[in-house]
C-alpha positions in Angstrom: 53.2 -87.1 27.0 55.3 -84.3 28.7 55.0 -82.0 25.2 51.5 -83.0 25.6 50.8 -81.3 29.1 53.5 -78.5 28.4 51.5 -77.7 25.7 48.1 -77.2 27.3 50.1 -75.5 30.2 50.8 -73.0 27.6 47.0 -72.7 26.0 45.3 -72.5 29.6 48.6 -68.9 30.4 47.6 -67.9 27.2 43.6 -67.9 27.9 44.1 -67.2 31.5 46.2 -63.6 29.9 42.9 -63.5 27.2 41.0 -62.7 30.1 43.1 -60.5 31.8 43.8 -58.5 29.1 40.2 -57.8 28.3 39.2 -57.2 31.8 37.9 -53.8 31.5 40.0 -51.1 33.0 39.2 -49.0 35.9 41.4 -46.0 35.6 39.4 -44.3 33.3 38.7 -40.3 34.1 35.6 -40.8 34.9 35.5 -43.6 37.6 37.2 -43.3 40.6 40.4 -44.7 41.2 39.8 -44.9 45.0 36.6 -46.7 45.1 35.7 -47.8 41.1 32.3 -45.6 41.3 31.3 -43.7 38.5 32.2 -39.8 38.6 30.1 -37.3 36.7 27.4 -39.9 36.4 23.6 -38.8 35.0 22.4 -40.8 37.3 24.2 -38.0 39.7 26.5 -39.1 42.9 30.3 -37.5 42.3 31.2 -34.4 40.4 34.3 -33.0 38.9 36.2 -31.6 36.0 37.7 -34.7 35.0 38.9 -32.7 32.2 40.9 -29.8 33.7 44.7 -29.1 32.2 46.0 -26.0 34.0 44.7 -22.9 35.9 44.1 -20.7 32.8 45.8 -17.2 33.2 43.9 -14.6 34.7 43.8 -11.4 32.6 47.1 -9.1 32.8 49.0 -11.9 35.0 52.3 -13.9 34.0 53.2 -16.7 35.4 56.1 -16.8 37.6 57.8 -20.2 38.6 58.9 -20.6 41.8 62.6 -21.6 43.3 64.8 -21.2 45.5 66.9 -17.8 45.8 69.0 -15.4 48.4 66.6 -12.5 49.7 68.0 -9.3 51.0 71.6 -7.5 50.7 74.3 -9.5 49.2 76.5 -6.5 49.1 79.0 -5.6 51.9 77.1 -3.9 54.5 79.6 -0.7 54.6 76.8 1.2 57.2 76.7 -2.3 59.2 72.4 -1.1 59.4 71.8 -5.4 59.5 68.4 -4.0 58.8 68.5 -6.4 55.2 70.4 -9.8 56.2 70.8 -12.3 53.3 68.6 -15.2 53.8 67.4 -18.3 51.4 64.0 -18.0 51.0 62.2 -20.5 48.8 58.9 -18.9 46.9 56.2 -20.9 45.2 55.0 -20.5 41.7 52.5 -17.9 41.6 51.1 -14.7 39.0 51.5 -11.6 39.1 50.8 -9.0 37.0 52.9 -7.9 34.4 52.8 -4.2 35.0 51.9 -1.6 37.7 48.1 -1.2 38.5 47.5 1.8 36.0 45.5 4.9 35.8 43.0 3.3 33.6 42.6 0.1 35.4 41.8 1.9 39.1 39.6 4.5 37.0 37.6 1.1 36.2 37.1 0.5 39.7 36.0 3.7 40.4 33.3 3.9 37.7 32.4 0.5 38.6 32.0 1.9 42.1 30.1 5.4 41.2 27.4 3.0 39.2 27.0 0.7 41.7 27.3 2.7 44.7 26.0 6.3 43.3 27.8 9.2 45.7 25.1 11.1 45.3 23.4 8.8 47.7 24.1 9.9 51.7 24.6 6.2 52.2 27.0 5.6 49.3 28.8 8.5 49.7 32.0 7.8 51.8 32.4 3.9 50.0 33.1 6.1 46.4 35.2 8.8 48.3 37.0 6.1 50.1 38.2 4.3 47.3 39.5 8.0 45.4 43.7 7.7 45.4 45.3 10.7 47.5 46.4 13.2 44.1 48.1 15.6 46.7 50.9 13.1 46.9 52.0 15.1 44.2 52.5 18.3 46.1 55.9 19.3 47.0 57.1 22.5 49.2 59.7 23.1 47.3 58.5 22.5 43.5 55.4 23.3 41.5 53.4 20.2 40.7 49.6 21.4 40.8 49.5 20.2 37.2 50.4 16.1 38.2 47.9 16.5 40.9 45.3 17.6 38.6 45.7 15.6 35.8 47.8 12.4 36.7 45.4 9.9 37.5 42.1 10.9 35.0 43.8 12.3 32.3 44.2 10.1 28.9 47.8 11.0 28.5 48.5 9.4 31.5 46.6 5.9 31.5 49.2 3.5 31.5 51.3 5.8 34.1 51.1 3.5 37.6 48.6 4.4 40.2 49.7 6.4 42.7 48.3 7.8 46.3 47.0 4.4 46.9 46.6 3.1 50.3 47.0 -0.7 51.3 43.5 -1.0 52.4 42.4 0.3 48.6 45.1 -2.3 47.2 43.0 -4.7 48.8 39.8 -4.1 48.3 41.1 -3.0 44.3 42.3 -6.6 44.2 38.8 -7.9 46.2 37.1 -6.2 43.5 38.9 -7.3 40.5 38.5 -10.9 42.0 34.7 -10.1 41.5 34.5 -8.9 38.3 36.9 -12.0 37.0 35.2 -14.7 38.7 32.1 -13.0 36.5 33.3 -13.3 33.7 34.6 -16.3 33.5 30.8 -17.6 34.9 29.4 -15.6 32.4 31.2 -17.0 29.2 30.7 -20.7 31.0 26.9 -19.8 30.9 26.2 -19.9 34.5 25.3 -16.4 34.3 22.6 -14.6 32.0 25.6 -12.6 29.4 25.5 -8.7 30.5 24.0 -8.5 33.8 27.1 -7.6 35.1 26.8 -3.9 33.1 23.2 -3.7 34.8 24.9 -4.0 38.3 23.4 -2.5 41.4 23.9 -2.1 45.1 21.4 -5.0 45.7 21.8 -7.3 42.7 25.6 -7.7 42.2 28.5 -10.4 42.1 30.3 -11.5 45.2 32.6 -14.7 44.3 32.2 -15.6 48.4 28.6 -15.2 48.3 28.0 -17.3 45.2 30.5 -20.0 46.4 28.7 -20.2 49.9 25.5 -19.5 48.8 25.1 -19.0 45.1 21.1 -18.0 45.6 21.9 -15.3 47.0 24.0 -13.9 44.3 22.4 -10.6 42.5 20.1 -10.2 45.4 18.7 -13.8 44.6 17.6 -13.0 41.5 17.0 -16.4 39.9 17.2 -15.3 36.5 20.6 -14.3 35.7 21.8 -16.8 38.2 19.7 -19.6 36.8 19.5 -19.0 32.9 17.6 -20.6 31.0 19.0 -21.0 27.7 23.0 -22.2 28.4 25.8 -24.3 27.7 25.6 -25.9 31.1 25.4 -29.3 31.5 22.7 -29.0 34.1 21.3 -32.9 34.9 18.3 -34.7 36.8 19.4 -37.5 39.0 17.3 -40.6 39.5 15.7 -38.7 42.8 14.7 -35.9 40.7 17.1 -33.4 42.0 19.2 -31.2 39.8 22.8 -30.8 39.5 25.4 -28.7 38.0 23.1 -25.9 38.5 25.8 -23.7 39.8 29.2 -23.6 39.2 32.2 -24.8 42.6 35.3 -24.7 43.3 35.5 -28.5 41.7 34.8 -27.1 38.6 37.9 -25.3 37.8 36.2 -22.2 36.4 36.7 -19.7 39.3 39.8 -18.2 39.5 41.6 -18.0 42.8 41.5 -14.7 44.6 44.2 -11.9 43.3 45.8 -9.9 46.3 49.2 -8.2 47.3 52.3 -10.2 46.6 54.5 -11.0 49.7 57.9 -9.1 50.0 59.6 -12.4 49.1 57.3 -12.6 45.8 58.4 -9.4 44.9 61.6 -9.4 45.5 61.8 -12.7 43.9 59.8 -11.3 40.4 61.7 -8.3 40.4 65.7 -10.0 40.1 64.2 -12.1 37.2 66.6 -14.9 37.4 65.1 -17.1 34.6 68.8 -18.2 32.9 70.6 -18.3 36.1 68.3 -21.4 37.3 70.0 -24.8 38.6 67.3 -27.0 38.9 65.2 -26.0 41.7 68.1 -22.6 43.2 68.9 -19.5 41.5 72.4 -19.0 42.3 74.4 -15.8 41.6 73.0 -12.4 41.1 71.9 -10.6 37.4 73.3 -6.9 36.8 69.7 -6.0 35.2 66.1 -7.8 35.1 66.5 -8.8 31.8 69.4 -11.3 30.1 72.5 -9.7 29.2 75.4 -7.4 30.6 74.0 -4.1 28.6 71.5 -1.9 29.1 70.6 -1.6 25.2 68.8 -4.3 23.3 71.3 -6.4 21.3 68.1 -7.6 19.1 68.5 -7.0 15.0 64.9 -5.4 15.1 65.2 -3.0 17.6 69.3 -2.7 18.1 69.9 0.3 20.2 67.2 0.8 22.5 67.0 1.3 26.0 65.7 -1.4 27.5 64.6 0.7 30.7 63.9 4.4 31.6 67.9 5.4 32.2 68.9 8.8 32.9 71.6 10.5 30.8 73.2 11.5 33.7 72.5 13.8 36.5 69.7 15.1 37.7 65.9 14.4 36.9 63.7 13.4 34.1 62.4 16.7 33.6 62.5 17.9 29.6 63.4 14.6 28.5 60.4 13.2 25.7 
């Protein structure tokens, strides 16, 4: 008798575990976890990219991960100036980009600029000649430079030479800009912008990632057509009220890229010691002779054994004569 009711204890756990096991699960990416509703439903309610992996990298950015390191003079202080005392400083993982703002790259801004906002126009006038880098930066009292200030920043010999003669309010509105001209891309290859409007630009129909964020019908002026294509790969819906969805693209969606701007002192400080193999877990400790890894300042590599691995004088004096 006791086998007997042992052994039906046993078939009603295993039934009882049946059921449980085939109880349908609720964490699925598409229902909430919060409050079981369905999320990216056609019948509408909830959206979001369910399906986002990472923050893809902006164009000409690296990605930089953060830590903990020692900002400021970690040398003895033989002038006792205090004006650079050591402090830990702890610097979260951002991009940055992997060169200098170049020539070519600010001369893309200013023909984006003369296009947009013509000079020739009395009312455009001052926002192109605002934006123009100071070229007599190059001028010097005691040395002849007329040739640098004439040629630096539009010749082609000098397009990946950095920027110079730049002021901080053109840094930023260079990096506003560039924010732009991302943000539309990336809308554009998504399809929630007609492909090539952006060449066709004016001062009245043109992309402003704020405006399309906060109001995207106003975008381009509110013209509906390149804002609202027609033919795309958008999954735009109908909900049950009639109402359409997924028209235009949000922050939830993962496509617009976050704005660029001017790294922090710590930031740059931090990027510029590149102390990838001297990382203990989340703290840099110690201090690298040179950016890169190793005690030399020639490449040790078979394939290019010998090379400077940085612009290094000779010796005395300036770079002038050497090719």
């Amino acid at each position: 008798m006791k086998n007997v009711v042992t052994l039906r204890m046993m078939l009603v756990l295993a039934l009882s575990l049946t059921m449980f096991g085939c109880k349908k699960s609720t964490s699925s990416k598409n229902s909430s976890r919060a409050t079981g509703w369905k999320i990216n439903a056609k019948e509408g309610g909830f959206q979001y990219n369910t399906d986002f992996k990472e923050q893809e990298t902006a164009p000409g950015l690296v990605f930089i991960e953060g830590g903990t390191f020692t900002m400021g003079k970690v040398q003895d202080d033989v002038m006792h100036d205090w004006n650079n005392a050591p402090n830990q400083q702890h610097v979260q993982s951002f991009y940055m980009d992997e060169t200098e703002v170049t020539n070519m790259m600010y001369l893309e801004y200013l023909d984006w600029i003369k296009r947009v906002y013509p000079p020739s126009e009395p009312g455009f006038k001052a926002i192109y000649e605002g934006a123009l880098p100071d070229t007599l930066v190059w001028r010097n009292r005691l040395g002849y430079s007329e040739m640098m200030v004439e040629n630096y920043l539009r010749h082609p010999g000098y397009a990946e030479y950095p920027v110079v003669g730049v002021s901080w309010i053109q840094a930023v509105e260079f990096a506003n800009w560039r924010t732009d001209r991302v943000n539309e891309l990336y809308l554009e290859e998504s399809g929630y912008l007609v492909r090539d409007a952006k060449i066709a630009a004016t001062s009245e129909e043109n992309f402003n990632t704020d405006t399309y964020l906060s109001a995207p019908r106003l975008t381009y002026g509110g013209n509906d057509s390149i804002i609202n294509p027609e033919r795309t790969r958008r999954r735009v819906q109908t909900t049950a009220a009639g109402d359409t969805i997924n028209v235009y693209a949000s922050r939830e969606t993962g496509i617009i890229s976050p704005k660029y701007r001017l790294p922090s002192e710590a930031e740059w400080e931090y990027a510029a010691l590149g102390l990838s193999e001297l990382r203990s877990y989340n703290v840099y400790r110690g201090r690298k002779k040179y950016p890169w890894d190793g005690q030399y300042t020639r490449s040790g590599k078979r394939s290019i054994r010998g090379d400077q691995l940085a612009n290094f004088k000779q010796g005395k004096g300036d770079y002038g004569g050497i090719a």
